[in-house]
gemmi code that builds the backbone of each chain (N, CA, C; Angstrom):
import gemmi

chains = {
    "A": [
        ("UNK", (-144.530, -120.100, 129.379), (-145.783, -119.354, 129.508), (-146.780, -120.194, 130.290)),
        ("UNK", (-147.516, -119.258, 131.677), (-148.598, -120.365, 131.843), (-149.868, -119.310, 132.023)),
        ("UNK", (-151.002, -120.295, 131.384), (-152.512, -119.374, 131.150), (-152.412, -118.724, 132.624)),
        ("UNK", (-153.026, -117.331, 132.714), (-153.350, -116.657, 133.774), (-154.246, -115.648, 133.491)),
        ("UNK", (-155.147, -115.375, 134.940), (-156.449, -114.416, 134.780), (-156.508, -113.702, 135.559)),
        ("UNK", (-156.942, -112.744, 135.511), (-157.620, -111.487, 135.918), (-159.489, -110.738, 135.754)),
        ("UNK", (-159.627, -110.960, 137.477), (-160.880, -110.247, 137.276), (-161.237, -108.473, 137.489)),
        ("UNK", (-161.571, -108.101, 136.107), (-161.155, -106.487, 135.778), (-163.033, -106.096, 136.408)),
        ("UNK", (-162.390, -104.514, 136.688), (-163.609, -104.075, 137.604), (-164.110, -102.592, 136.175)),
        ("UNK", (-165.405, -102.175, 136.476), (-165.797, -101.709, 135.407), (-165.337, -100.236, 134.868)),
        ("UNK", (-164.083, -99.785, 135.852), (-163.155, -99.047, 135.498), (-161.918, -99.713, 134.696)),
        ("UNK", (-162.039, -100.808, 134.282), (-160.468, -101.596, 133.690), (-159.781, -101.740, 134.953)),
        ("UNK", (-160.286, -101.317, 136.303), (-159.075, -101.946, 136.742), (-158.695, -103.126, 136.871)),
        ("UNK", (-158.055, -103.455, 137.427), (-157.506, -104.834, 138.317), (-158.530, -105.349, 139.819)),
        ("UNK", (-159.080, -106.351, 139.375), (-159.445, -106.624, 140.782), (-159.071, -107.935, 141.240)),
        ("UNK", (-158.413, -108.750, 141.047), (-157.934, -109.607, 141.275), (-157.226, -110.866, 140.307)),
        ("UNK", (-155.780, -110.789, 140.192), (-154.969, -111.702, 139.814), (-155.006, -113.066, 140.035)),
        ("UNK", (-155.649, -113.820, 139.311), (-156.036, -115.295, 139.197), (-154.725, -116.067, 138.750)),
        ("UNK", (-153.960, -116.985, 139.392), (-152.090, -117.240, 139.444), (-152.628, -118.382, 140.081)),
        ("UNK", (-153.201, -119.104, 140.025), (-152.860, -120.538, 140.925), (-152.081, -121.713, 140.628)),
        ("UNK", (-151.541, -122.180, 141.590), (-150.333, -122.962, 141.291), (-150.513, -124.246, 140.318)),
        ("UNK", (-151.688, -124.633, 139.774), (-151.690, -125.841, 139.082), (-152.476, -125.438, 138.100)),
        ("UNK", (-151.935, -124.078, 137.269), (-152.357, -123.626, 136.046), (-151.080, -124.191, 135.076)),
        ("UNK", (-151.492, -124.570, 133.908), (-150.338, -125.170, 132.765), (-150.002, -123.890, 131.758)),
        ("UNK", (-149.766, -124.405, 130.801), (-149.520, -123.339, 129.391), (-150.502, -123.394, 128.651)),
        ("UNK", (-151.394, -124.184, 129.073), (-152.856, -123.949, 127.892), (-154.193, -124.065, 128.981)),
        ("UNK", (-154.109, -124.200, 129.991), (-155.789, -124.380, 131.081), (-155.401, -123.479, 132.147)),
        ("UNK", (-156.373, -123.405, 132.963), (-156.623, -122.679, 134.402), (-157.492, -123.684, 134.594)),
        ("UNK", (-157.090, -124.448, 135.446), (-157.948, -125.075, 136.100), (-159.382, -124.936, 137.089)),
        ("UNK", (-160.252, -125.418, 137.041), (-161.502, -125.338, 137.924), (-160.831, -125.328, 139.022)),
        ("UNK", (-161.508, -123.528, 139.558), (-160.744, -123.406, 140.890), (-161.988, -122.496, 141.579)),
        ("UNK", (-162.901, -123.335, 142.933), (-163.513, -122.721, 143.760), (-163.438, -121.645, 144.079)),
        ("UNK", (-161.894, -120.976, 144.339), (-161.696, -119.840, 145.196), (-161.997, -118.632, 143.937)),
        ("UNK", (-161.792, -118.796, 142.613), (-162.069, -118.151, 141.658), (-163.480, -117.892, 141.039)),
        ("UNK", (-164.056, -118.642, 141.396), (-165.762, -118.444, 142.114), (-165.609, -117.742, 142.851)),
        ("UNK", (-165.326, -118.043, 144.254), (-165.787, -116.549, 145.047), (-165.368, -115.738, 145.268)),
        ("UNK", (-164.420, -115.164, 144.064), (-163.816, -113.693, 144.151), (-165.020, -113.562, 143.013)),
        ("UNK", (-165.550, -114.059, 141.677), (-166.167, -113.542, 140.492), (-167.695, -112.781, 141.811)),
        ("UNK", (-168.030, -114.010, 142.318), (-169.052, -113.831, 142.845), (-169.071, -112.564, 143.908)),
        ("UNK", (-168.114, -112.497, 144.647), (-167.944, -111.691, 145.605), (-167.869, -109.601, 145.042)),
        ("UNK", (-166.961, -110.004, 143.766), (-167.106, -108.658, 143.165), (-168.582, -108.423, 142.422)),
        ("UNK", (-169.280, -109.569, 142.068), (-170.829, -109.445, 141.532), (-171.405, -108.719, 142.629)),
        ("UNK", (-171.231, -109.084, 143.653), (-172.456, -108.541, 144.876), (-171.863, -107.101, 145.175)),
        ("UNK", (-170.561, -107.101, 145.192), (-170.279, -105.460, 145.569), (-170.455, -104.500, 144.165)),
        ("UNK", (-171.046, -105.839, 143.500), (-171.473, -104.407, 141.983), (-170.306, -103.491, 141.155)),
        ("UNK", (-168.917, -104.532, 141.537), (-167.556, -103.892, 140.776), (-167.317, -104.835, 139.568)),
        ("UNK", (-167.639, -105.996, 139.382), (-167.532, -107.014, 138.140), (-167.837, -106.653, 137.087)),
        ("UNK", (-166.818, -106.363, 135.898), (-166.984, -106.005, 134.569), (-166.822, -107.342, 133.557)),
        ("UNK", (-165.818, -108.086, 134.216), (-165.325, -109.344, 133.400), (-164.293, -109.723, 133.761)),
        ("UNK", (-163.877, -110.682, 132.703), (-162.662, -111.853, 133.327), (-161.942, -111.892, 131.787)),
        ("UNK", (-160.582, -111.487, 131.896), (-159.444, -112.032, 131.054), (-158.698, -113.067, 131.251)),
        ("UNK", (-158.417, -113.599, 130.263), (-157.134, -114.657, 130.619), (-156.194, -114.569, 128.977)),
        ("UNK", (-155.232, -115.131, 129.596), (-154.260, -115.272, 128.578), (-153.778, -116.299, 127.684)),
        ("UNK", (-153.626, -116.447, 126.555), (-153.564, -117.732, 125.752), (-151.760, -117.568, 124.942)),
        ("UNK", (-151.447, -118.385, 125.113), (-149.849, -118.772, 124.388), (-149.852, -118.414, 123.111)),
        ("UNK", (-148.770, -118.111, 122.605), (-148.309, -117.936, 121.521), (-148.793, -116.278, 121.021)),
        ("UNK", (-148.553, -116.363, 119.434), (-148.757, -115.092, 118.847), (-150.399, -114.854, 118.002)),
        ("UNK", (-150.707, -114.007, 117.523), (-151.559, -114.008, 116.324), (-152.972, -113.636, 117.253)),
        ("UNK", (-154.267, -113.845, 116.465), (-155.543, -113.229, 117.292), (-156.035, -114.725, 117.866)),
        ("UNK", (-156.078, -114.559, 119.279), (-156.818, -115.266, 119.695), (-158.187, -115.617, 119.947)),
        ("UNK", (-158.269, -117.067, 119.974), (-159.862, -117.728, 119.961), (-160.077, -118.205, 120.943)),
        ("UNK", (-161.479, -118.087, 121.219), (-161.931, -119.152, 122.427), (-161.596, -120.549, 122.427)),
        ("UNK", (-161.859, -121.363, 123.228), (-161.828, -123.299, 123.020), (-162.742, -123.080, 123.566)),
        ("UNK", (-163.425, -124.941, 123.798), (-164.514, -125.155, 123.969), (-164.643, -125.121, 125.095)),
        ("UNK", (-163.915, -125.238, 126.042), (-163.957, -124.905, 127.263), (-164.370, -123.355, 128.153)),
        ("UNK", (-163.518, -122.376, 127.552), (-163.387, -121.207, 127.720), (-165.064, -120.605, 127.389)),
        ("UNK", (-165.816, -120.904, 125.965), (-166.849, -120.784, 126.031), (-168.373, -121.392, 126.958)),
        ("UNK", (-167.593, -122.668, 127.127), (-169.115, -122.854, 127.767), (-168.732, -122.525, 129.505)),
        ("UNK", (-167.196, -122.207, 129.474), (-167.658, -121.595, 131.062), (-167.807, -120.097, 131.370)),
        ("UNK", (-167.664, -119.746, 130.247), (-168.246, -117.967, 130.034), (-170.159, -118.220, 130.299)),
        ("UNK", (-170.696, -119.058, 129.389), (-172.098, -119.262, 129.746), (-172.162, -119.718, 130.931)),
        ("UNK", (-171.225, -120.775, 131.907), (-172.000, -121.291, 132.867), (-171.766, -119.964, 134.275)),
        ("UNK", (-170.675, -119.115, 133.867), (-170.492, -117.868, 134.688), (-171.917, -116.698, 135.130)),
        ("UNK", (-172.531, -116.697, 133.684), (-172.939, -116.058, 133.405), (-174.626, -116.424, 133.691)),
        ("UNK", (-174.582, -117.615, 133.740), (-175.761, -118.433, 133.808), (-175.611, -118.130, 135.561)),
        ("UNK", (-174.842, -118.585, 136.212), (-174.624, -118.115, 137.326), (-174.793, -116.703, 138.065)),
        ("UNK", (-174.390, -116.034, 137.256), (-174.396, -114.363, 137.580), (-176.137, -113.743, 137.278)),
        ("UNK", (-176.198, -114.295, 136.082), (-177.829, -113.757, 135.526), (-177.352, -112.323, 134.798)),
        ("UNK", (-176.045, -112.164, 134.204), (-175.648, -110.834, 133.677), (-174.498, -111.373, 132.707)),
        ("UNK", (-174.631, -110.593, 131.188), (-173.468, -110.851, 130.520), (-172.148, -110.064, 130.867)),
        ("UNK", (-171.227, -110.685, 131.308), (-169.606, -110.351, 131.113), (-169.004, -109.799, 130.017)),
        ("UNK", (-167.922, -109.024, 130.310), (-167.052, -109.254, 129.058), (-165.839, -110.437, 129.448)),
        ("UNK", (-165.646, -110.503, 127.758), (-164.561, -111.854, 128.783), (-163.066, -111.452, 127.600)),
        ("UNK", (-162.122, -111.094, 128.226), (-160.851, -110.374, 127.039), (-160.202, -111.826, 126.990)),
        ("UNK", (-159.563, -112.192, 126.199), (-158.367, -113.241, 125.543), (-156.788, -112.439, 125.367)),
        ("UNK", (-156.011, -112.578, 125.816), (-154.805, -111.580, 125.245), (-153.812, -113.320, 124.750)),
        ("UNK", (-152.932, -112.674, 123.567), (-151.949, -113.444, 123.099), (-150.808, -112.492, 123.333)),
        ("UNK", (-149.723, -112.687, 122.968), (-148.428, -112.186, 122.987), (-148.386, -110.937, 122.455)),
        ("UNK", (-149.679, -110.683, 121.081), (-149.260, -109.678, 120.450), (-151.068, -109.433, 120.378)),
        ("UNK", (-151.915, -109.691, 120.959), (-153.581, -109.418, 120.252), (-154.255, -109.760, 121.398)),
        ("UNK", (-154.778, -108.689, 121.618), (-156.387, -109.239, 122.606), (-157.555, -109.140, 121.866)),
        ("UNK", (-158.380, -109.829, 122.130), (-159.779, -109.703, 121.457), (-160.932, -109.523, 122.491)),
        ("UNK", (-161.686, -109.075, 122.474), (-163.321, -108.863, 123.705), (-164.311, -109.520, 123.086)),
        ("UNK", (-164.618, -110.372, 124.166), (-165.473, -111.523, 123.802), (-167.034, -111.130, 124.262)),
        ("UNK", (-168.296, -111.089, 123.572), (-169.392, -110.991, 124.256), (-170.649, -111.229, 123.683)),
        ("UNK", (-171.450, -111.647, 124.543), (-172.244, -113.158, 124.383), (-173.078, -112.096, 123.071)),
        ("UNK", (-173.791, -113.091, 121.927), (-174.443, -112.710, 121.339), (-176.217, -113.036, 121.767)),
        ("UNK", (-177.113, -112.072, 121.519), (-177.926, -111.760, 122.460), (-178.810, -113.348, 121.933)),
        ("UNK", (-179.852, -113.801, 122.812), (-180.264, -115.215, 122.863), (-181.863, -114.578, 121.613)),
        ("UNK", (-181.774, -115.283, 120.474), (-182.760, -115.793, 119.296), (-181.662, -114.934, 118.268)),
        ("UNK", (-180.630, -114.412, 118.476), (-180.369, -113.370, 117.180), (-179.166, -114.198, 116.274)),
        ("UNK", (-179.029, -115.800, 116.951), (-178.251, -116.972, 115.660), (-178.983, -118.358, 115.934)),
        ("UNK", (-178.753, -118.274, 114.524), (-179.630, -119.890, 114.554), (-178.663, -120.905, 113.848)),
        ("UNK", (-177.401, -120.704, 114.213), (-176.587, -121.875, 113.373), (-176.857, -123.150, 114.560)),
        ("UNK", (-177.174, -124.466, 113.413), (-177.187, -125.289, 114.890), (-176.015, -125.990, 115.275)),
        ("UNK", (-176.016, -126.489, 116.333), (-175.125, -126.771, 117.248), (-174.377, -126.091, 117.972)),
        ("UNK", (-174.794, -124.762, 118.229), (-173.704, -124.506, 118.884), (-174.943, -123.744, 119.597)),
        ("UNK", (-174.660, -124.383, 121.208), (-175.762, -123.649, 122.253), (-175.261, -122.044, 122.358)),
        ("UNK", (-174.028, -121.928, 123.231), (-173.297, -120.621, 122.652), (-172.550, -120.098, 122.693)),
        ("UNK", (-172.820, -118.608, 121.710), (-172.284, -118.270, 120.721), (-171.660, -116.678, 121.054)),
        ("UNK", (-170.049, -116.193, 121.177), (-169.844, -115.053, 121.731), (-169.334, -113.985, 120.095)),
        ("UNK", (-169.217, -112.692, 119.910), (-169.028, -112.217, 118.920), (-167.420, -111.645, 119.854)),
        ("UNK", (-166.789, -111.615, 118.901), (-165.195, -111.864, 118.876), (-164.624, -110.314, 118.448)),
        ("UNK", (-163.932, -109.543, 118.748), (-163.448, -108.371, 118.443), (-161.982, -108.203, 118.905)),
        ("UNK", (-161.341, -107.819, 117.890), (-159.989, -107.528, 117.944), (-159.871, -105.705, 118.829)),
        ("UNK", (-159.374, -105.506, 120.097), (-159.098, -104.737, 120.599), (-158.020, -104.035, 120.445)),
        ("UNK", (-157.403, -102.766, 121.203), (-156.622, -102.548, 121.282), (-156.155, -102.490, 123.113)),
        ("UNK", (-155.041, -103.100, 123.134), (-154.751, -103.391, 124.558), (-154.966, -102.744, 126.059)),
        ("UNK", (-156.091, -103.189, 126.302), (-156.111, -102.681, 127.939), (-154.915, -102.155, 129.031)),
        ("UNK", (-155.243, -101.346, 130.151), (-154.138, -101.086, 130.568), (-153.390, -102.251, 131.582)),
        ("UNK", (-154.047, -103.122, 132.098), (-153.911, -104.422, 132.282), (-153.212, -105.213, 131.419)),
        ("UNK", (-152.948, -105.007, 130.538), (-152.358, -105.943, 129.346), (-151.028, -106.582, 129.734)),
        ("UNK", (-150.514, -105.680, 129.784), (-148.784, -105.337, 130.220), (-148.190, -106.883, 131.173)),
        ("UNK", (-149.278, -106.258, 132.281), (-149.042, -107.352, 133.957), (-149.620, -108.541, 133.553)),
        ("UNK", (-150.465, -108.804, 132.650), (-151.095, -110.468, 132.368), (-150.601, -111.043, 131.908)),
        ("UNK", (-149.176, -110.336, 130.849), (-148.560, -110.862, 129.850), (-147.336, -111.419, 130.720)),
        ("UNK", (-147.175, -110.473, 131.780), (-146.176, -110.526, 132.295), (-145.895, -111.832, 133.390)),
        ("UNK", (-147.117, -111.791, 133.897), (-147.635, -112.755, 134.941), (-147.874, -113.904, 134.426)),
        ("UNK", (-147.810, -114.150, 133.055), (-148.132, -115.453, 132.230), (-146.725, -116.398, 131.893)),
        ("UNK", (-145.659, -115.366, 132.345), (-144.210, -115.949, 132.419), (-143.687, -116.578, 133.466)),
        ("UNK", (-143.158, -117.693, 133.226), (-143.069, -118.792, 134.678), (-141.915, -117.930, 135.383)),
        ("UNK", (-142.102, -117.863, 137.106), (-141.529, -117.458, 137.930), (-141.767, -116.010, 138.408)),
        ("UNK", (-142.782, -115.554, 137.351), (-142.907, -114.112, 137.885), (-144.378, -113.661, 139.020)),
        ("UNK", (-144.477, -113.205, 139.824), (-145.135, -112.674, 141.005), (-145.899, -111.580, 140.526)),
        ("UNK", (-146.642, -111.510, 141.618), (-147.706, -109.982, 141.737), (-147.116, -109.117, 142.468)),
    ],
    "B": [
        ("UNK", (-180.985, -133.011, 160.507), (-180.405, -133.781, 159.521), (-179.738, -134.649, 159.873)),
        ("UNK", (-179.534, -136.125, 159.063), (-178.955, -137.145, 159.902), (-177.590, -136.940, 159.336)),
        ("UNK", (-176.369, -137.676, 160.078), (-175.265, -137.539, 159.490), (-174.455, -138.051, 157.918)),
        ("UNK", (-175.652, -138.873, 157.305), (-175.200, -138.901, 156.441), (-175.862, -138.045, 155.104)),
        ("UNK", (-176.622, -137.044, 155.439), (-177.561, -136.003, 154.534), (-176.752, -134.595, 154.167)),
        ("UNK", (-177.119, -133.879, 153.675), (-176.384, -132.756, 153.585), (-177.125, -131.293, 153.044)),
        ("UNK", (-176.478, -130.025, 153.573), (-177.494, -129.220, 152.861), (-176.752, -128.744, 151.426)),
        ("UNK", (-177.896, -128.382, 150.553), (-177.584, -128.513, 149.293), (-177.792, -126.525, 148.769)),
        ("UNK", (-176.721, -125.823, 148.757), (-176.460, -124.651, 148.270), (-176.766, -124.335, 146.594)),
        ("UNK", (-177.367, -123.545, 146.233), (-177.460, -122.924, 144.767), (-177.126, -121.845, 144.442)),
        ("UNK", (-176.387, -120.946, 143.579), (-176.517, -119.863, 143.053), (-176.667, -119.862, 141.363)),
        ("UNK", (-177.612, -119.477, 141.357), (-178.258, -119.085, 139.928), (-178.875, -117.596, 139.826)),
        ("UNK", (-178.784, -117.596, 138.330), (-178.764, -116.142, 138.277), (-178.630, -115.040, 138.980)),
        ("UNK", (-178.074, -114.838, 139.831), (-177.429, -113.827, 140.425), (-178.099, -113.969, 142.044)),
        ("UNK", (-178.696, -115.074, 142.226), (-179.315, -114.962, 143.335), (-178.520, -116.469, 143.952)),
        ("UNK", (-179.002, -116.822, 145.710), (-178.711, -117.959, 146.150), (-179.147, -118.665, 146.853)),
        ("UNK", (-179.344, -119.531, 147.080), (-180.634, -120.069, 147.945), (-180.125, -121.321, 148.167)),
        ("UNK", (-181.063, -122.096, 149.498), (-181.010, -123.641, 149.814), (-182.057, -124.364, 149.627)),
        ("UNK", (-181.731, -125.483, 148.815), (-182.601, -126.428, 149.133), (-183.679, -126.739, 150.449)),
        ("UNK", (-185.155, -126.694, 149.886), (-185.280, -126.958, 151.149), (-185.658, -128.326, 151.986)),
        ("UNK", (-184.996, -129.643, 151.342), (-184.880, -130.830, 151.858), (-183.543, -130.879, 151.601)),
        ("UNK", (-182.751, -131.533, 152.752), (-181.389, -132.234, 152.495), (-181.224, -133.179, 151.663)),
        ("UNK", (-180.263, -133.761, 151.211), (-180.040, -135.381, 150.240), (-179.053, -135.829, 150.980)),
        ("UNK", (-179.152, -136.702, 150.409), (-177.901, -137.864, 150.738), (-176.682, -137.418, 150.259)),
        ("UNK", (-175.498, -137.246, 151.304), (-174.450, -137.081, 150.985), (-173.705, -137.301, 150.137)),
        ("UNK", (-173.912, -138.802, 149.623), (-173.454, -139.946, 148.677), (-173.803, -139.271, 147.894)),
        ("UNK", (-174.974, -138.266, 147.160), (-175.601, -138.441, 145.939), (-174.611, -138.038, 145.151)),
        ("UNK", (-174.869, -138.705, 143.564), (-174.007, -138.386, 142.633), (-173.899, -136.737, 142.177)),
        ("UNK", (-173.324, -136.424, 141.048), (-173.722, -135.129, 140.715), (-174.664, -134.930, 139.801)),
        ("UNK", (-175.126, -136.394, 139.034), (-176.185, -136.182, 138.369), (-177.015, -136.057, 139.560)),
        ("UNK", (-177.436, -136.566, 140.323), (-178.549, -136.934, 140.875), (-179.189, -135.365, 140.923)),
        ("UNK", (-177.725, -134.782, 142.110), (-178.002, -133.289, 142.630), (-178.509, -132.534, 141.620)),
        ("UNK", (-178.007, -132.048, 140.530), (-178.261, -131.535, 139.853), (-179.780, -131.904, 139.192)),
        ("UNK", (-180.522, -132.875, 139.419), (-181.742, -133.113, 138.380), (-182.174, -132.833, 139.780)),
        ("UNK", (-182.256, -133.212, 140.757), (-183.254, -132.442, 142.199), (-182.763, -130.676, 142.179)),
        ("UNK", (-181.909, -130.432, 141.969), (-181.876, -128.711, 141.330), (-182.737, -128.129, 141.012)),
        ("UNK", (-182.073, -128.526, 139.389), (-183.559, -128.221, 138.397), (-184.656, -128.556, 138.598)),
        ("UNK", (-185.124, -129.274, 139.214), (-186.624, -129.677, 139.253), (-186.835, -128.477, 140.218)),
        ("UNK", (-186.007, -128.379, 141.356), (-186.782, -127.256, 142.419), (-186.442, -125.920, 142.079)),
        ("UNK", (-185.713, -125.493, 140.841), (-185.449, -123.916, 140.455), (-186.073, -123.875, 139.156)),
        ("UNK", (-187.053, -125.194, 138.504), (-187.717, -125.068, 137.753), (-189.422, -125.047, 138.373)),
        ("UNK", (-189.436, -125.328, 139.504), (-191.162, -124.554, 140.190), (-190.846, -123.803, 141.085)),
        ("UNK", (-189.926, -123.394, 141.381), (-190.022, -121.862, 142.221), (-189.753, -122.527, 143.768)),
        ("UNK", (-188.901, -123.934, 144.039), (-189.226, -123.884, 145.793), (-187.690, -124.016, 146.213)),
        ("UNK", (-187.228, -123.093, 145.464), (-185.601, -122.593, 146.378), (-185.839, -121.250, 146.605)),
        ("UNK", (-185.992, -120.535, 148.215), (-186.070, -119.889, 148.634), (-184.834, -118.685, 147.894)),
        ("UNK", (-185.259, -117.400, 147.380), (-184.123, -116.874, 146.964), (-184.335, -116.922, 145.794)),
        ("UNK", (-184.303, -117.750, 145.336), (-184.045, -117.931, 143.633), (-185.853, -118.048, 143.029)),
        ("UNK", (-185.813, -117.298, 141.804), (-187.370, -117.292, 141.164), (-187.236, -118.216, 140.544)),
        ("UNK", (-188.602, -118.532, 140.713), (-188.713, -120.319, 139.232), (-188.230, -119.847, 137.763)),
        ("UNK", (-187.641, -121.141, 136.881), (-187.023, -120.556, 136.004), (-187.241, -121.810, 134.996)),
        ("UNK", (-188.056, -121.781, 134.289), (-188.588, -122.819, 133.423), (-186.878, -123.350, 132.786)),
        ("UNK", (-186.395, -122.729, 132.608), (-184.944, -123.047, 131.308), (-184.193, -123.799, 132.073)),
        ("UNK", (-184.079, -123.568, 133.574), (-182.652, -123.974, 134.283), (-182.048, -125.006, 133.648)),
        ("UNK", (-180.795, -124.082, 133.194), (-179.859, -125.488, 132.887), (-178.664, -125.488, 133.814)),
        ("UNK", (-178.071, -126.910, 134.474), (-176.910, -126.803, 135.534), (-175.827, -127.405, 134.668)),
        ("UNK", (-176.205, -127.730, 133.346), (-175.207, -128.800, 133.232), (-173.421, -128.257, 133.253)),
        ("UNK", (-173.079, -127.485, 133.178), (-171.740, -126.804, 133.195), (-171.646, -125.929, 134.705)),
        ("UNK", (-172.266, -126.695, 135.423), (-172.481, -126.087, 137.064), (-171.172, -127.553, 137.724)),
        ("UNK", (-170.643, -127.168, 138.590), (-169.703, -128.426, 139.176), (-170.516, -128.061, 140.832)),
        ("UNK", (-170.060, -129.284, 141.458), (-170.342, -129.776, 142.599), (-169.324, -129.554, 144.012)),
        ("UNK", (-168.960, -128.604, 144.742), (-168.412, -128.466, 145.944), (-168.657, -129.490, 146.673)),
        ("UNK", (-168.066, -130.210, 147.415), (-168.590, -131.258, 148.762), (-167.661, -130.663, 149.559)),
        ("UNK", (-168.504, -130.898, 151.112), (-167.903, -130.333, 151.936), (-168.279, -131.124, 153.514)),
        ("UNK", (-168.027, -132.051, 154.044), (-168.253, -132.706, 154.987), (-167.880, -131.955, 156.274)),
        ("UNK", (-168.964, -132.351, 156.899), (-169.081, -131.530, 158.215), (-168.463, -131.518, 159.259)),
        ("UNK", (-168.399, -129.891, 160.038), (-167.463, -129.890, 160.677), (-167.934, -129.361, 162.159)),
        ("UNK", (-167.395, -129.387, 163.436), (-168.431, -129.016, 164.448), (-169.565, -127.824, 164.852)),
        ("UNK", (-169.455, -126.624, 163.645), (-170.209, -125.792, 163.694), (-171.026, -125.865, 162.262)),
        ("UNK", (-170.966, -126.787, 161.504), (-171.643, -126.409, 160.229), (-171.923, -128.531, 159.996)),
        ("UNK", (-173.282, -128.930, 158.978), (-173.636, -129.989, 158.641), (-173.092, -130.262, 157.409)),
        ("UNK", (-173.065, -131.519, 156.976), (-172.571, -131.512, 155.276), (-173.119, -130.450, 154.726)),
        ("UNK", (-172.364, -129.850, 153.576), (-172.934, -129.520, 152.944), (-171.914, -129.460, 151.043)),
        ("UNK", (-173.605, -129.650, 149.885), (-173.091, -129.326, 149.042), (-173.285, -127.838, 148.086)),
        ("UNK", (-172.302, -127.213, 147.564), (-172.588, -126.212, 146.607), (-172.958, -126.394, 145.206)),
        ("UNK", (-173.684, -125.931, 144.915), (-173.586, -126.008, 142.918), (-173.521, -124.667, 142.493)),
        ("UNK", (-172.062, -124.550, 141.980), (-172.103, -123.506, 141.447), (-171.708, -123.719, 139.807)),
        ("UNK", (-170.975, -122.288, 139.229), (-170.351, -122.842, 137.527), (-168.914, -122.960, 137.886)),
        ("UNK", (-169.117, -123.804, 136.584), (-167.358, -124.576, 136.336), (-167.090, -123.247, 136.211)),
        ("UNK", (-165.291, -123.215, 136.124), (-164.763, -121.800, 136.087), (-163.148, -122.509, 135.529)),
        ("UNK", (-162.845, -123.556, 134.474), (-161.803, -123.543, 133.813), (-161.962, -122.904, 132.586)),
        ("UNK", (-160.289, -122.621, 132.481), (-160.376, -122.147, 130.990), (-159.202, -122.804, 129.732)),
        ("UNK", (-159.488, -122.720, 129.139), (-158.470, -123.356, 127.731), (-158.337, -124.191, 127.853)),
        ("UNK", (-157.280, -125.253, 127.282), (-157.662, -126.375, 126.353), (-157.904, -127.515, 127.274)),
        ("UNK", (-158.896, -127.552, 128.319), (-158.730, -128.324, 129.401), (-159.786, -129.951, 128.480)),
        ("UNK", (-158.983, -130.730, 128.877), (-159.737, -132.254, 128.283), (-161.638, -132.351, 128.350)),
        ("UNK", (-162.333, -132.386, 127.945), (-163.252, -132.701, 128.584), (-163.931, -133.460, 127.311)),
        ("UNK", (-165.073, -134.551, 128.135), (-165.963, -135.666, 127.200), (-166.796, -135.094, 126.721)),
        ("UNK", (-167.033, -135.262, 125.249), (-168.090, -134.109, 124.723), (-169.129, -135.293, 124.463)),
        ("UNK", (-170.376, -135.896, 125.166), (-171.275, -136.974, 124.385), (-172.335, -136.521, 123.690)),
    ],
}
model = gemmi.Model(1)
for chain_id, residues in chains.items():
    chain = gemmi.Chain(chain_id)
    for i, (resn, *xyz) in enumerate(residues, 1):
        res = gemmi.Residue()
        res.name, res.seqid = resn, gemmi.SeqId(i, " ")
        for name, pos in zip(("N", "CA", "C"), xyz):
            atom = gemmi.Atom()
            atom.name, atom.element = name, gemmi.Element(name[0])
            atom.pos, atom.b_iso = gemmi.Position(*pos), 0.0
            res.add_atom(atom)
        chain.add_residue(res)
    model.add_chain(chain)
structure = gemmi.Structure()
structure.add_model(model)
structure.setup_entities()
């Protein structure tokens, strides 16, 4: 299995398959060109959000990573995303909780977590998350 | 601009703008980033409105050394990894 993303347009579709070659089984690496597709669908006003895929079974969670680059996306954009997680068997929709409405401290922030039922995208991310397979 | 300066790119909140003094090529990414904020925290990046909060810190640094139609230049945009990637938490 290796992590892979997709930036979905505000019909669910597909707008671009994020596959780069020095993604592992648990990261996607900081990748420029994945900036300027997020950015590029921001300006044509088709950007709904960004999925990616996480290993194994059961409901998936953010890491610490995954969250603070949902904020720095977003901090970037000036608009909240949705951001989906899919596992083998569970996606969840991730989205920011609105700024004064938690006060736990330490944690700058904070997304509310929902167990979905699978996008029509689901299928190809899962699929695309298997080593050797193409778009 | 002399050849060892560079122009310095922003996108924040949905907008994008340039610096409007070059830096030093060399500069670190702290550096860039605190001449950022200081100029998208009074309003003098063309493009972008002043923004008392600006925070860059989860913003990464493009370098891009110049080529015969374009001068150095750097970007700051956001990091964009995901999952369990290493990073120093201080």
């Amino acid at each position: 299995m290796l992590e892979t993303g997709l930036i979905v347009g505000h019909h669910d579709e597909p707008l671009y398959w994020h596959v780069p070659n020095d993604r592992t089984v648990v990261s996607l690496p900081d990748s420029e060109t994945l900036w300027g597709k997020l950015w590029a669908h921001f300006k044509y006003g088709s950007l709904k959000g960004f999925a990616h895929s996480h290993p194994g079974s059961g409901i998936p969670s953010p890491s610490h990573t995954d969250v603070t680059t949902f904020a720095a996306i977003e901090t970037g954009l000036g608009v909240p995303l949705d951001w989906w997680i899919t596992s083998q068997d569970h996606v969840v929709l991730l989205r920011r909780v609105p700024p004064g409405s938690h006060n736990t401290p330490g944690f700058q922030h904070a997304y509310f977590s929902t167990v979905i039922e699978a996008p029509p995208w689901t299928e190809k991310l899962r699929r695309l998350s298997e080593p050797n397979e193409e778009i | 601009m002399n050849d060892n300066e560079a122009k310095v790119n922003v996108t924040f909140s949905g907008a994008n703008g340039d610096l409007l003094e070059p830096v030093p090529f060399s500069a670190t990414d702290a550096e860039i980033k605190s001449w950022v904020t200081e100029a998208v925290t009074n309003g003098s990046v063309p493009g972008i409105p002043a923004t008392s909060t600006a925070d860059f810190s989860d913003f990464v640094i493009d370098r891009f050394a110049a080529t015969e139609i374009r001068p150095n230049l750097l970007i700051l945009r956001p990091k964009t990894p995901f999952g369990q990637v290493f990073e120093i938490i201080r």
